[in-house]
N, C-alpha and C positions, 0 to 999 in steps of 0.2 A: 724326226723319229721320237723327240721326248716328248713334243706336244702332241702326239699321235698316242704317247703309251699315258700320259694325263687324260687323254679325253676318253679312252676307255675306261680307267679306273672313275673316272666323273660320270661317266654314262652304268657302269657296273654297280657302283654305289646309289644312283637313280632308282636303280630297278630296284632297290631293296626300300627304298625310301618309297618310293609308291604302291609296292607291294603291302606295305603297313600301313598306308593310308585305307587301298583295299580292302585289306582283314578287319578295319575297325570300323570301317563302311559295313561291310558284309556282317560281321558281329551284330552291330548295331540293329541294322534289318533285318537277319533271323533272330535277334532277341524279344522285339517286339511283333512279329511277326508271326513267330512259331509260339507266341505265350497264350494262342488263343486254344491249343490242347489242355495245359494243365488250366488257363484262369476259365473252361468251361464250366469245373467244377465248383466255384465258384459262383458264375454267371449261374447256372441252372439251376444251384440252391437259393440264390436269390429271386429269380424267376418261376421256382418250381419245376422246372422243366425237365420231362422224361429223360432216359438212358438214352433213348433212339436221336432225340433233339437234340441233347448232346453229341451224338456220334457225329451231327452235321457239321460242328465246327470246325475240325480239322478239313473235312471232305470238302466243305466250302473254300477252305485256305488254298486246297491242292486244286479244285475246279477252277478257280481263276485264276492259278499259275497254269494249268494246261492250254485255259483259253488264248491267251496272252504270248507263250515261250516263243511260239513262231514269228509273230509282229515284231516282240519285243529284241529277237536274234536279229532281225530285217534291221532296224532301224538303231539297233548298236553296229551295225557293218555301217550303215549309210551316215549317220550325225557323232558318231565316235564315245568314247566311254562317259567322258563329263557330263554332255548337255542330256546325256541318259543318266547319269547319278543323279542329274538335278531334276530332273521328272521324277524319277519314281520315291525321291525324298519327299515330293511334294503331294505325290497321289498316296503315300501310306501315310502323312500326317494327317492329313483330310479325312481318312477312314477311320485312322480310330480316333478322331474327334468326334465322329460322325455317331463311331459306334458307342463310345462314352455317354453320350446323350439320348440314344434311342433305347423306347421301351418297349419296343414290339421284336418278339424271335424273326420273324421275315426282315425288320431291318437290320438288324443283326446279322442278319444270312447274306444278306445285300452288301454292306460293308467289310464283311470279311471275303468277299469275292473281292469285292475291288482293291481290298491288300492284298489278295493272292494274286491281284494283275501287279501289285507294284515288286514283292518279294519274287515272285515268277521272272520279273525282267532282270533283278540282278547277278539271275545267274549267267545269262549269255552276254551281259554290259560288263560285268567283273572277269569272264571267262576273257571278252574281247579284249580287256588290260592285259593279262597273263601273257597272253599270246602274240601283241603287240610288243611287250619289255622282256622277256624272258627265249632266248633261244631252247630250241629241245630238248637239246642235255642238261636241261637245269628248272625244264617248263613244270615235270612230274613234281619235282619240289614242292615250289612255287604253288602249284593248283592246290598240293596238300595241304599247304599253309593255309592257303586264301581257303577252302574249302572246311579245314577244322573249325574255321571262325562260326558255322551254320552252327553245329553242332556243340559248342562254345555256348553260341548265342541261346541255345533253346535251352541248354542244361542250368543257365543262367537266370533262363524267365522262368525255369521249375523250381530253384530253392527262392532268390528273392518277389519275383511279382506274384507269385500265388500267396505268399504268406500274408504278402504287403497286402494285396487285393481281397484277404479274408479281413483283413486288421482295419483298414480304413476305407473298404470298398472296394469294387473293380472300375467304376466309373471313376473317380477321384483318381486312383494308380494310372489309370490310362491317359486322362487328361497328362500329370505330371509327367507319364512316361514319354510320352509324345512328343511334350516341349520341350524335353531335354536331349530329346533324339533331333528334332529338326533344327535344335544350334551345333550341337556338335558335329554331326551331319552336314549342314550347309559350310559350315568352316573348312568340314576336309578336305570336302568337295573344290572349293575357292580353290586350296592350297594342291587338287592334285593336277598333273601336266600330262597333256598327252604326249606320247613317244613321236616324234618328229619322223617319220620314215618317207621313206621314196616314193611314191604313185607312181607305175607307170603309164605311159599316154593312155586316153580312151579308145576302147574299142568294142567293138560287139563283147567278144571271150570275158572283157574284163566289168564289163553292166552288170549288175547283179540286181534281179529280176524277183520280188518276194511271188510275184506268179507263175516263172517259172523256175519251178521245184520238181519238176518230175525227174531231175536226172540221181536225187535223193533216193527215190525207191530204186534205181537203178545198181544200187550198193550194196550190195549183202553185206559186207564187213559193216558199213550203219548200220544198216535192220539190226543185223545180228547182236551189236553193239545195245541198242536200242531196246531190242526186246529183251534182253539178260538185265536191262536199267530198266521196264517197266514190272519185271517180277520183285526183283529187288526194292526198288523203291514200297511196294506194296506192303513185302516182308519188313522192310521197315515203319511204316507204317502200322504192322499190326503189333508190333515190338514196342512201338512209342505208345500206343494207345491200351493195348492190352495186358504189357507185363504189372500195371499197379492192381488191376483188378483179378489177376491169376496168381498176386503175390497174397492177397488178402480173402480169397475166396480158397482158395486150393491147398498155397504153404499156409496159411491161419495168420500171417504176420501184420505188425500195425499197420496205422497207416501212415505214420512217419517212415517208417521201413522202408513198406512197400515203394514213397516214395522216392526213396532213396536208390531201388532198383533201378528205377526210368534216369535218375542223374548217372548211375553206374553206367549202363547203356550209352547214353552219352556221351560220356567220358571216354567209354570206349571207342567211340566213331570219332571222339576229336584222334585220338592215338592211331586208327586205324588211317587215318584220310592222312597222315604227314609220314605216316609207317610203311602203306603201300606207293605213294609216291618217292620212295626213299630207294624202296627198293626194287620198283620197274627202272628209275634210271640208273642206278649204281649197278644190279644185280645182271638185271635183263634188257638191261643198255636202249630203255626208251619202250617194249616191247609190252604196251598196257591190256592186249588181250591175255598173255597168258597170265597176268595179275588179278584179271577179270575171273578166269579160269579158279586159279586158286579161290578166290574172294566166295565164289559161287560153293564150292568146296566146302569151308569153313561152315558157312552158313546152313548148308546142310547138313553138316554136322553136328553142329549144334541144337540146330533146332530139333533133332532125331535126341540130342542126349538131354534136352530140354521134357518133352514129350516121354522119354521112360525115368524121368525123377520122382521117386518117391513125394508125400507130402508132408514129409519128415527131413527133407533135405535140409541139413545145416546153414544156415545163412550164408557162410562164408563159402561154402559148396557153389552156394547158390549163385552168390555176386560173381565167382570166377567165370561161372557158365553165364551167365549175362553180360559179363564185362566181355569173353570173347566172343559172343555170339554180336553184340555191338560194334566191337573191330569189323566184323564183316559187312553185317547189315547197315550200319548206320556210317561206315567209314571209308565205303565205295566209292562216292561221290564228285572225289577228285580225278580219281582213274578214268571212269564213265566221262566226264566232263575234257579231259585230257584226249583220250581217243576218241570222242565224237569230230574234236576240232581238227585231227591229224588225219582221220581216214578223208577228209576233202580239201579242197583247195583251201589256201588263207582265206581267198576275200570271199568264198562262201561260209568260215568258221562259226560265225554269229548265226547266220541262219541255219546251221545243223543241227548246231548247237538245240536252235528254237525249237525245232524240229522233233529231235530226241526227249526234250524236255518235257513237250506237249504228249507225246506219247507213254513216258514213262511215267509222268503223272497222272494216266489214267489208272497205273496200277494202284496209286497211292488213295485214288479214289473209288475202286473197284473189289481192290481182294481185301479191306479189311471187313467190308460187310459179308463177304460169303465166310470169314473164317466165323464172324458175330454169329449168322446161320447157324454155321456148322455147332458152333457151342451151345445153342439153343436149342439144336435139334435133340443132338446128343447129351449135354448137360457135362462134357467129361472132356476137361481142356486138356491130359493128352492127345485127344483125338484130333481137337485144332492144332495143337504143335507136328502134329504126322501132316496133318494139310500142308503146313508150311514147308517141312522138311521135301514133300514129294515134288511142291511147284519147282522147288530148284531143281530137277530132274532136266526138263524143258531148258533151260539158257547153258544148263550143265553142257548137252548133250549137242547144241548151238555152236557153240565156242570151240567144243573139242573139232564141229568136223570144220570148224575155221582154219583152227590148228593144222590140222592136217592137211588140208590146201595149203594152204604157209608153206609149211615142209616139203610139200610135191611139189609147189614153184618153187624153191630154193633149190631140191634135186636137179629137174629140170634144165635152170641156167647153169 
């Protein structure tokens, strides 16, 4: 019995111990990963390169994480979390070595696809840790932590690699940043262990088949899941890319300020993604749609009290409405990621995962150009913040009638 209550407290302290190796993996690769939004600005004044050129960067990032999420789900179920840590440590040092050196915008565009195939796989190979060390009642935690780290990461590569990359280049930063990410990276990688669990014998039920996927669309609770994470994602998206230049065109603020609002934002999503997993398991005992439900809520909220701000709004006015509109929008991530792996079997978790991922990253690559549209057409960025606030209508309206099934099965039994 004593060695029985040691080897839990040994296996309980495990999971906290890998979980940190995770977060600084995952830091690590949205740090350098997601640096190619803010170091655009940068790259394109060195390059000369249009508004629109620019918009490609991010869109490229997110285009080869949608390409990828599915394979990359497949093949964290199939070879386990490690020998996928050590791929995609090795396919993002390659790209931005690649990218460092190249002087053409297509190669450019080329290389950050291919780190959006290595940053796109670490969510369903870090998703697969979580869910391998961490039982349910403790998993919403857990994903929040592992999940702040993205958002950690990118608010990271807005105050230091832009500055760095104005001051001694972006080629030069990259190089450095790269080689400092593929040692510390490969070391943690070495140092993390996979969870030793059970397999039971082979059989048909238990094959998991990256071709057959069709019993995926056979899921409303995914779809539904899915589609609430492809709007969202997008609305993040337009929030990451759009609040410096709504900060400096519209409130008149610097553009230290301004970027100071995209860090706020961030900050907000590290808080929301360890906030909402805090209290789906404590509050609502595991229950990450209705978390979703709120999440959706908030965000259109905000973006409606975003959209009637004066352009005299106070600064500090201002940070509070971005900082919670970031709780929502940019702090999802863990939830979405949590209930994609729950509404299916375990050993399909990686591939739903992909699945979701690939989908939802079409938003991130789709509604920031129609809100761009939209502000072009009309010239009058409340008008783009009403776009946003209305899309969430759609996942709102999703969820609720999820909800409500819920309830009628609950009556029911």
């Amino acid at each position: 019995m004593k060695s029985r209550i040691i080897a839990m407290k040994h296996s309980n302290n495990s999971r906290w111990v890998m979980l940190g190796y995770i977060f600084i993996l995952q830091f690590s690769i949205a740090c350098i990963a997601r640096s190619v939004a803010p170091m655009a600005a940068v790259i394109g004044k060195d390059m000369q390169l249009t508004s629109v050129e620019i918009g490609y960067f991010p869109a490229a990032l997110f285009l080869g994480q949608a390409c990828i999420s599915m394979p990359a789900g497949y093949l964290s179920d199939k070879i386990g979390t490690r020998k996928m840590l050590m791929l995609i440590i090795s396919v993002l040092t390659s790209a931005f070595y690649l990218l460092a050196i190249s002087t053409s915008l297509t190669l450019i565009l080329v290389w950050i696809i291919i780190a959006g195939f290595a940053y796109g796989s670490s969510h369903p190979t870090t998703n697969r840790a979580i869910i391998d060390w961490f039982p349910v009642t403790k998993r919403g935690t857990a994903m929040g932590i592992k999940q702040m780290s993205v958002t950690l990461g990118s608010a990271i590569a807005a105050i230091c690699l832009l500055p760095l990359g104005n001051e001694i280049g972006w080629q030069v930063t990259y190089i450095i940043v790269a080689t400092i990410f593929v040692i510390v990276c490969s070391l943690l990688t070495v140092r993390y262990k996979e969870r030793q669990v059970k397999t039971p014998q082979k059989n048909k039920e238990n094959n998991v088949s990256f071709l057959n996927i069709k019993h995926l669309w056979t899921k409303s609770l995914l779809l539904t899941i899915t589609a609430t994470a492809f709007v969202l994602s997008g609305v993040q998206m337009i929030l990451n890319t759009f609040i410096v230049i709504y900060a400096l065109q519209y409130i008149q603020l610097s553009l230290v300020t301004a970027g100071l609002l995209l860090v706020i934002a961030e900050v907000g999503g590290s808080v929301g993604r360890i906030f909402w997993g805090i209290v789906s398991d404590i509050i609502f005992r595991g229950n990450r749609l209705i978390v979703m439900f709120l999440i959706c809520i908030l965000v259109f909220t905000m973006a409606l009290i975003v959209a009637l701000l004066p352009n005299d709004t106070p600064f500090i006015a201002l940070a509070l409405t971005i900082f919670l509109f970031g709780i929502g929008s940019n702090g999802f991530n863990g939830i979405w990621m949590n209930a994609t792996t729950e509404v299916t079997s375990k050993k399909h978790a990686g591939i739903a995962t992909g699945f979701s991922i690939t989908v939802a990253s079409l938003g991130a690559v789709c509604l920031p150009p129609i809100f761009g549209y939209a502000l072009d057409k009309t010239n009058n960025f409340p008008t783009g913040w009403l776009y946003v606030s209305f899309s969430m209508i759609v996942p709102i309206v999703l969820i609720f009638v999820q909800l409500i099934i819920g309830i009628k099965g609950k009556i029911k039994k």
